[in-house]
C-alpha positions as CSV (number, residue, x, y, z in Angstrom):
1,X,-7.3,-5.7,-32.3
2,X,-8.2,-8.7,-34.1
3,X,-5.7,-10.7,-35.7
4,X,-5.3,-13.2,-39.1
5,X,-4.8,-16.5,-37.6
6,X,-3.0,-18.7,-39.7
7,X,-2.3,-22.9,-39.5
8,X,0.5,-24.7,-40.9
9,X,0.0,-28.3,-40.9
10,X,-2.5,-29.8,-38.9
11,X,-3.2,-29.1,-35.5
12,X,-3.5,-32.3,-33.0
13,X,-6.9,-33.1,-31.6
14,X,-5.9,-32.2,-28.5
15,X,-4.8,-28.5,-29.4
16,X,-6.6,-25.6,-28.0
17,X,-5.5,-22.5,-28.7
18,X,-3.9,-19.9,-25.7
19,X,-6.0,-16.4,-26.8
20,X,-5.1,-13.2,-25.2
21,X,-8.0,-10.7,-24.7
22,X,-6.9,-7.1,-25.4
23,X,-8.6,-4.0,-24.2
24,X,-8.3,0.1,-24.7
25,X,-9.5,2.1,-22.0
26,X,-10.0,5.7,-22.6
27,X,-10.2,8.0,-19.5
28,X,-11.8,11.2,-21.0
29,X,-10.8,14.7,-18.6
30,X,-8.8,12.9,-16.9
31,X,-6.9,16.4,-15.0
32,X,-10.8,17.0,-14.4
33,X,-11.8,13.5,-12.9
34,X,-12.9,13.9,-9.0
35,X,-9.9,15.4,-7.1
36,X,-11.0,14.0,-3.2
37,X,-8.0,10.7,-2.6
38,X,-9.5,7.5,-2.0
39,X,-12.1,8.2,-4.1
40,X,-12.7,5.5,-7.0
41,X,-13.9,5.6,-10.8
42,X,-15.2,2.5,-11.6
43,X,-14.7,1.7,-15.7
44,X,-17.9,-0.3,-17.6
45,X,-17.3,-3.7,-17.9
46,X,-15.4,-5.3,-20.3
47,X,-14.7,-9.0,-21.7
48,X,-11.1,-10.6,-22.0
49,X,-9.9,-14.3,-22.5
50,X,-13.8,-15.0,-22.2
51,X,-14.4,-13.4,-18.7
52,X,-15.6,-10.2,-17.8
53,X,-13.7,-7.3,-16.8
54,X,-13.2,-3.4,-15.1
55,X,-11.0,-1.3,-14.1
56,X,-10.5,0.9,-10.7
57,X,-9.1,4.1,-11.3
58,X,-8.3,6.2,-8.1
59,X,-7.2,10.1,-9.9
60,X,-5.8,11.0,-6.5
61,X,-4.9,7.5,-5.6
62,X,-5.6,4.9,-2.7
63,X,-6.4,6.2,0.2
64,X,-3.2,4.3,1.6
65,X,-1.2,5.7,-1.6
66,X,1.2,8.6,-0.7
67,X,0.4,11.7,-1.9
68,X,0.3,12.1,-5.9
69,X,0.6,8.4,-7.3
70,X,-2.4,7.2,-8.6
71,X,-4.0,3.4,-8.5
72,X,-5.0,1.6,-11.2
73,X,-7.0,-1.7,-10.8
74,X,-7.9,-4.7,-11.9
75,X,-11.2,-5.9,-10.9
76,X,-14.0,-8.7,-11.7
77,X,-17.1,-10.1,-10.3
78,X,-16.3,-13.7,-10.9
79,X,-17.6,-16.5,-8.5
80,X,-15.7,-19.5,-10.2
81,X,-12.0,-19.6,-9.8
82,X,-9.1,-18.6,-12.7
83,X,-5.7,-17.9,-12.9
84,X,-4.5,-15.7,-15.6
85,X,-1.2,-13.7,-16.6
86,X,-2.0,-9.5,-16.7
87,X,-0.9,-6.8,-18.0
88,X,-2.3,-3.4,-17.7
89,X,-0.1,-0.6,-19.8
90,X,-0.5,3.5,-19.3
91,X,-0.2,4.2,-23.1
92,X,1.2,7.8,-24.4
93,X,-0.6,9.4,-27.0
94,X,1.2,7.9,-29.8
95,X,0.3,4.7,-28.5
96,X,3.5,3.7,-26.6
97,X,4.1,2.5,-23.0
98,X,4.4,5.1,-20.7
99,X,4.3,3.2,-17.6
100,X,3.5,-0.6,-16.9
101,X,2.8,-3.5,-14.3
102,X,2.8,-7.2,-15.3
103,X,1.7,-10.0,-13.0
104,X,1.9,-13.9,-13.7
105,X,-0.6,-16.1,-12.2
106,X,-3.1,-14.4,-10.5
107,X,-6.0,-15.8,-9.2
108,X,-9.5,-14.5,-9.3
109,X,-11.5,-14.1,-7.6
110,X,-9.2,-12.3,-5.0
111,X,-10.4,-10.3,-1.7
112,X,-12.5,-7.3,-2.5
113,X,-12.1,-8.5,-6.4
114,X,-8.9,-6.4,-7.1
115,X,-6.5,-7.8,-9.2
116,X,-3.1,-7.0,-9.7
117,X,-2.2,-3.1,-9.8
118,X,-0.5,0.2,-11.6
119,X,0.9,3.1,-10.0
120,X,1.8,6.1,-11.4
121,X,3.2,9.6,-10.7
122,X,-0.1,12.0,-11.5
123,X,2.4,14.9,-11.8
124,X,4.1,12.9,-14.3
125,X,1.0,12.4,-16.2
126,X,-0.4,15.9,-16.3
127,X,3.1,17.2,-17.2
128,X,2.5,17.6,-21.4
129,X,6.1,17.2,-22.1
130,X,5.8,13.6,-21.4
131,X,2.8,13.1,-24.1
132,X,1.1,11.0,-22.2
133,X,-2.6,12.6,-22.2
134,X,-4.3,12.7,-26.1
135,X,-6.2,16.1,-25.7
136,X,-7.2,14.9,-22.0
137,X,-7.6,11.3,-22.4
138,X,-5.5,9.0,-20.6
139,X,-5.9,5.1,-22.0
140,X,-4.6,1.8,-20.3
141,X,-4.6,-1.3,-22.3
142,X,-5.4,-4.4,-20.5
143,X,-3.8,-7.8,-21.6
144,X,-5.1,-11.2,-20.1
145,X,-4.9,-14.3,-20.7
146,X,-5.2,-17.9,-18.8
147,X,-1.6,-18.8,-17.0
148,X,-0.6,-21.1,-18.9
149,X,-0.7,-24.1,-16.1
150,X,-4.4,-23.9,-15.9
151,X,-5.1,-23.7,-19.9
152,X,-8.1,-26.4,-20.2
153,X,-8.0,-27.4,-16.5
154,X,-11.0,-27.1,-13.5
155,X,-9.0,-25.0,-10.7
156,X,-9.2,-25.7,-7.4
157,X,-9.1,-23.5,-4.8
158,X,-5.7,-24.0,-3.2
159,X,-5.5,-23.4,0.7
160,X,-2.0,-23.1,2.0
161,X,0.2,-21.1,3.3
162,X,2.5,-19.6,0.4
163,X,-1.2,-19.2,-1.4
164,X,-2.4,-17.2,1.4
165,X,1.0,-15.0,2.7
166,X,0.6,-14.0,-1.2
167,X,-2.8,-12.9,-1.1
168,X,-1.7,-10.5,1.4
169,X,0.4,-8.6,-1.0
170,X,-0.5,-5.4,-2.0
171,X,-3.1,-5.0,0.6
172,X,-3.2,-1.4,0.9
173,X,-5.9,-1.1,3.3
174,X,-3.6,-3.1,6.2
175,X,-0.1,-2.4,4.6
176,X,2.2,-0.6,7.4
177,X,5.2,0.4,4.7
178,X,5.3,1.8,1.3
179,X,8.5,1.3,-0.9
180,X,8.6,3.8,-3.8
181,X,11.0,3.5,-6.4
182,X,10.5,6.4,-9.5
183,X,7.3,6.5,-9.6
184,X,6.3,2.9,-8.6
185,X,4.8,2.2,-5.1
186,X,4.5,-0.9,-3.9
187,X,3.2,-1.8,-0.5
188,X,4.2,-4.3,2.5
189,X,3.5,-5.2,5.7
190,X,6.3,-4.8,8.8
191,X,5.2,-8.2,10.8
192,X,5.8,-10.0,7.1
193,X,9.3,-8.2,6.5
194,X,10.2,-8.8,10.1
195,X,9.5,-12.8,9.8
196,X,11.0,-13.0,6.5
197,X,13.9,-10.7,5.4
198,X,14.5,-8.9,9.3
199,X,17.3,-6.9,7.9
200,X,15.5,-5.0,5.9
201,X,12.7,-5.0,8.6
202,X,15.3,-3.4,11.0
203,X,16.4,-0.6,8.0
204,X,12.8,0.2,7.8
205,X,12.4,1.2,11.3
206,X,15.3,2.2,11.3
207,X,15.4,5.2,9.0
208,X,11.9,5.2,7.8
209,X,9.9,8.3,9.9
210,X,7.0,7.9,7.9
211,X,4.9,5.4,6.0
212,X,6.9,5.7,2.8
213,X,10.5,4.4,2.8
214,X,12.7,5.4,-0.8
215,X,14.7,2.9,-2.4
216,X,16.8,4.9,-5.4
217,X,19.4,2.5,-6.5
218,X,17.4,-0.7,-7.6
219,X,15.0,-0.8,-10.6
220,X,11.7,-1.1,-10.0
221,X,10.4,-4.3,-11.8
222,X,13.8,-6.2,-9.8
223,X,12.8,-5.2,-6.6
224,X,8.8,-6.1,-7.2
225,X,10.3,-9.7,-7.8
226,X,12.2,-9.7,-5.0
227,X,9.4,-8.5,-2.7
228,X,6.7,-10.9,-4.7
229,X,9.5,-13.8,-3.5
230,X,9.0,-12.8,0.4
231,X,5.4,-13.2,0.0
232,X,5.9,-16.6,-1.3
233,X,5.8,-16.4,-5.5
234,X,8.6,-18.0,-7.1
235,X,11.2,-16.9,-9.3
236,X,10.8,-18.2,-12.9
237,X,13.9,-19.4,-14.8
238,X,13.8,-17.2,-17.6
239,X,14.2,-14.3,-15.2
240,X,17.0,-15.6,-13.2
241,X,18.9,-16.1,-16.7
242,X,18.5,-12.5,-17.5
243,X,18.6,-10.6,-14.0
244,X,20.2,-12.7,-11.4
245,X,23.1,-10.5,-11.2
246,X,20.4,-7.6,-10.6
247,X,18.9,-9.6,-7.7
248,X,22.4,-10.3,-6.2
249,X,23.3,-6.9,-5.9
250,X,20.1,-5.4,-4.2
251,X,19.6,-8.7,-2.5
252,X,22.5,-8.4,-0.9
253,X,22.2,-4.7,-0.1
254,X,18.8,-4.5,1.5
255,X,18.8,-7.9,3.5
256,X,17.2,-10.6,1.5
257,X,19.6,-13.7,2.8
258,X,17.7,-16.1,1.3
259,X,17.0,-14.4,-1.9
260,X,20.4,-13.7,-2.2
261,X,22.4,-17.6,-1.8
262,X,19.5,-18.5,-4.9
263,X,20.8,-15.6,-6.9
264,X,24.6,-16.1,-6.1
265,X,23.9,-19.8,-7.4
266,X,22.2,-18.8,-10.5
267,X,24.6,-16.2,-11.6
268,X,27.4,-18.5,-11.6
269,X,25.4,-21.5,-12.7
270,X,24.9,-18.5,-16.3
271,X,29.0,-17.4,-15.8
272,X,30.5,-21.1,-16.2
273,X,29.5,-20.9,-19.4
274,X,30.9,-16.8,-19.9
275,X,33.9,-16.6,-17.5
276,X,36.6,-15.4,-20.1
277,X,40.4,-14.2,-19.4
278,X,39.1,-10.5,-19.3
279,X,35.8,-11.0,-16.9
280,X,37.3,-13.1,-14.2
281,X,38.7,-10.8,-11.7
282,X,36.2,-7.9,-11.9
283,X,34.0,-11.3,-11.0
284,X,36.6,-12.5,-8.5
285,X,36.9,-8.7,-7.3
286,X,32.8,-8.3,-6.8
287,X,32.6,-11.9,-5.0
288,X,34.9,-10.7,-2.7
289,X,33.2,-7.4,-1.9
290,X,30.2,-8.7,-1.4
291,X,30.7,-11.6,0.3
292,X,29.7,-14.5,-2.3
293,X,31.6,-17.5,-1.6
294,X,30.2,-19.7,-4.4
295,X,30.6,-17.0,-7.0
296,X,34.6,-16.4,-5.4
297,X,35.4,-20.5,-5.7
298,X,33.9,-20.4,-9.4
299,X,36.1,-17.4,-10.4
300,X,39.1,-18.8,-8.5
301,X,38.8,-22.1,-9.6
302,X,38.6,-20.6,-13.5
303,X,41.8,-18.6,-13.1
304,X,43.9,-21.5,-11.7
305,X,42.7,-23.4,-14.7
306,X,43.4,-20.4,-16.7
307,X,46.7,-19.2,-14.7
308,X,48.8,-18.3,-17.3
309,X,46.5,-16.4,-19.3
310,X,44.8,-14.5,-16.8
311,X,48.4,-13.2,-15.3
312,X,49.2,-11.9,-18.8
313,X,45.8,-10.2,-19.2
314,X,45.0,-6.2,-18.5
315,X,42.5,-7.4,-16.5
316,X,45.2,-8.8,-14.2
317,X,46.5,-5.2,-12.7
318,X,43.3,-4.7,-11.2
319,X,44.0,-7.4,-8.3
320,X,46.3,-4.5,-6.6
321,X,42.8,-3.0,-5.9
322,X,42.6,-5.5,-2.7
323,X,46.2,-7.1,-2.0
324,X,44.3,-9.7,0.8
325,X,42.8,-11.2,-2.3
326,X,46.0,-11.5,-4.5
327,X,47.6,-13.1,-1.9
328,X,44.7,-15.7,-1.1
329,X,45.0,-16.5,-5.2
330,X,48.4,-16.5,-5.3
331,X,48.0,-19.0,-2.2
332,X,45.6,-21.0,-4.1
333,X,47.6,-21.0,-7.7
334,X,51.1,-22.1,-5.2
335,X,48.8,-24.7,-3.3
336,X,47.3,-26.0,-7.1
337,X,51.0,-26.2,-8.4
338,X,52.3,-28.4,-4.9
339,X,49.4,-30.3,-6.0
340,X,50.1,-30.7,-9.0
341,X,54.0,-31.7,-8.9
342,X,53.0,-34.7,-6.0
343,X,50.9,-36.2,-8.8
344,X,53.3,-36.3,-11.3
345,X,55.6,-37.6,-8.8
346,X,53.2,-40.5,-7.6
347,X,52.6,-41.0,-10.9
């Protein structure tokens, strides 16, 4: 896993290199590995980014887990605080990603040293058309390295709030509700989904019988942000840019007000820049349906700029989906041309 390391030019004194530590672990027999749930398989220890490292590997799963997803662990024994980006990956035997779980700064040591974990269907796993087991061995590859706020820098430990609301994330031992998605689980707590997104504390106890409560129509890695966000982690730019339309529409779906007025913004802070003649009214059309007043006044706005054009597009006919809204921008385009005419007059 080494790699050539190459300069061009010269480096400033300063500069200190940001190394990732890599790591294969092989789980031998792993259809034969103990079959009671809840019970763990610790892996030997193993160094990345200059600390050392194992892995928890329930066959069965967490205790807490439901029935057939197993848990997959980060752990360490360190006493002096970090905060690193991971990534643990379920490889397939031809060494490609079967399943994954990526968390960004996460600090160590945490309670009962587990870090950041995977989840995985085990039916999935032992099913061989899914190559995922080489002759019995299933292999993770663990990715670490220091976030990238902390390279070079003495961490403190932080004591507030947000810092400890997220710590209770993924708790499975307390957690109350699981949400599964495919074959991803990931775990809350009701008195937390009460205080901060109550809608979807209400659907929860609502329609949820049991422990686990299915959501089918969001992806998994969206819906792990937006759960991450109600225990207090932010939302990095680079992800609004290329999901914020994702977030609106389960956002707005399951309850998370909050979560959803951000992700209206963002979306139509990215489509001012990419409204065009043929994208406008599905926008104007979706705004409406869902209730997003920011993203409605940015499309409106754009087609009264646009009038002309817009009214001679395809796109146009699609307006006699909801005749309320053609005759609240028809009001608008009259109101803009009133408008318009009294300025040239006073002028």
């Amino acid at each position: 896993m080494s790699a050539t390391i190459v300069h061009v030019g010269e480096p400033d004194d300063n500069w200190r290199p940001v190394e990732e530590g890599r790591a294969l672990i092989h789980i031998h027999n792993f259809a034969d590995l103990p079959q009671e749930k809840g019970t763990a398989l610790k892996s030997p220890t193993f160094t990345c980014a200059g600390h050392e490292w194992f892995l928890w590997l329930y066959p069965q799963g967490h205790s807490a887990a439901p029935e057939g997803i197993i848990s997959v662990y980060l752990g360490s024994d360190l006493t002096s605080n970090i905060v690193v980006d991971i990534n643990i990956i379920m490889k397939n035997k031809t060494g490609e990603t079967f399943r994954y779980c990526y968390d960004e700064k996460d600090e160590f040591p945490r309670p009962k040293n587990n870090g950041w974990g995977l989840r995985a269907s085990r039916v999935a796993i032992l099913d061989a058309s899914n190559n995922v087991l080489n002759n019995g061995t299933l292999t993770f590859e663990v990715r670490i390295r220091p976030h990238e706020d902390f390279i070079c820098r003495d961490v403190t430990p932080k004591y507030s709030v947000a810092d400890d609301l997220y710590n209770v994330y993924q708790d499975e031992d307390n957690a109350d509700v699981a949400f599964k998605l495919d074959a991803n689980v990931f775990y809350a707590h009701k008195a937390i989904l009460k205080a901060r997104v109550p809608e979807l504390a209400e659907l929860v106890e609502k329609y949820d019988t049991e422990k686990t409560f299915s959501i089918e129509d969001v992806e998994p890695e969206v819906f792990e942000i937006m759960l991450k966000n109600v225990y207090g982690k932010e939302i990095g730019g680079n992800y609004w840019e290329d999901h914020a339309k994702q977030i609106l529409d389960a956002s707005g779906k399951y309850g998370f007000a909050k979560l959803k007025s951000a992700a209206e913004a963002f979306h139509v802070k990215n489509l001012k820049q990419n409204f065009t003649v043929e994208n406008v009214v599905d926008e104007l059309l979706y705004a409406d349906g869902k209730s997003c007043p920011l993203l409605k006044k940015a499309a409106m706005d754009f087609i009264l700029e646009h009038s002309e054009e817009v009214v001679e597009s395809e796109s146009y006919a699609k307006l006699d989906e909801s005749p309320q809204l053609r005759k609240e921008m028809m009001y608008e385009v009259t109101k803009a041309l009133a408008s318009h005419k009294k300025r040239k007059r006073d002028e």
